[in-house]
Phi, psi and omega in degrees: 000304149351327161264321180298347180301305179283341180287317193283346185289330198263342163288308181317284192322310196313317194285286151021278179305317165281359173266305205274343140314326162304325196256359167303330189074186179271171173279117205269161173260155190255172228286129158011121166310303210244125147297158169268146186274132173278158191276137164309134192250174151261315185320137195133154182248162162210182201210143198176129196266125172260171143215164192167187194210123206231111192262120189220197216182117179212171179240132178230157195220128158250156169311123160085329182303159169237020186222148179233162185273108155284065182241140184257064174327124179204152165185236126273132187250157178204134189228177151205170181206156181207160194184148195230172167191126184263109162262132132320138176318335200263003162081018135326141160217138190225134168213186202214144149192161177237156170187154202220158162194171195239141178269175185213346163339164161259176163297115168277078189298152181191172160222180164274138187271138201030045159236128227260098211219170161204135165214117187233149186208125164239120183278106180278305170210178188186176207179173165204178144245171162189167178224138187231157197216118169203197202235161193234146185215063195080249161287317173292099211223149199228104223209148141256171203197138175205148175211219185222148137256147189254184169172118199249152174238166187222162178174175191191140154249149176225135188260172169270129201116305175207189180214194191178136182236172165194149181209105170228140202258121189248127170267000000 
């Protein structure tokens, strides 16, 4: 019994050794360094939350006063805007957005100087639109662009006697 030990250890390798040699398969090539670059588009909508801080400057004038009111409605804004664009084959690009926001601003109190007064003026919200047209030069687009912006403002003067409101929306 003693002599058959090394013969059966030594088949067990052979059998061993030839099966897992059956299961390599062929040889494969190996895989591309560099992928191909797919080309860059414009084309696509996106959607995007603004914040900012937005400062402006008006004049209010009365009837028969011979002095006006200087006041600066100013504040924190908070939006969103969303927008598509398509490029063209000729690497043309045409696009649309809209975007709106709300102020969170004060109010600017101000008077008439030597008149017993109050004046306020608040830019409650405002927007825009626009359509923009430029060439995509990869990642890079140098485009123009024109629309119309909104803006509504609200305020009130008050005199000793009486008061006088007012709310208009300005392109």
């Amino acid at each position: 019994m003693r002599n058959l030990t090394p013969l059966v250890a030594g088949a067990t390798f052979l059998v061993a050794g030839a099966a897992s040699a059956a299961d390599l398969g062929a040889r494969r090539s190996a895989p591309p360094v560099f992928t191909p670059v797919v080309g860059f588009s414009w084309t696509g909508g996106y959607v995007g939350a603004d914040a900012g801080y937005q400062w402006s400057n008006a004049g209010v004038s009365l009837p028969g006063v011979p002095t006006s009111a200087s006041v600066d409605p100013s504040g924190f804004t908070l939006g969103g805007h969303g927008g598509y664009r398509y490029q063209f084959d000729n690497n043309m690009v045409l696009g649309g957005e809209v975007r709106g926001f709300y102020n969170f601003g004060e109010r600017s109190n101000t008077g008439f100087a030597g008149v017993p007064n109050q004046t306020v003026v608040e830019n409650v919200w405002g927007g825009d639109a626009r359509v923009t047209l430029g060439y995509a030069m990869g990642r890079f687009m140098p485009y123009i662009a024109g629309g119309v912006a909104l803006a509504d403002y609200e305020g009130y003067t008050t005199i000793v006697g009486g008061s006088s409101g007012f709310s208009d929306t300005r392109a």
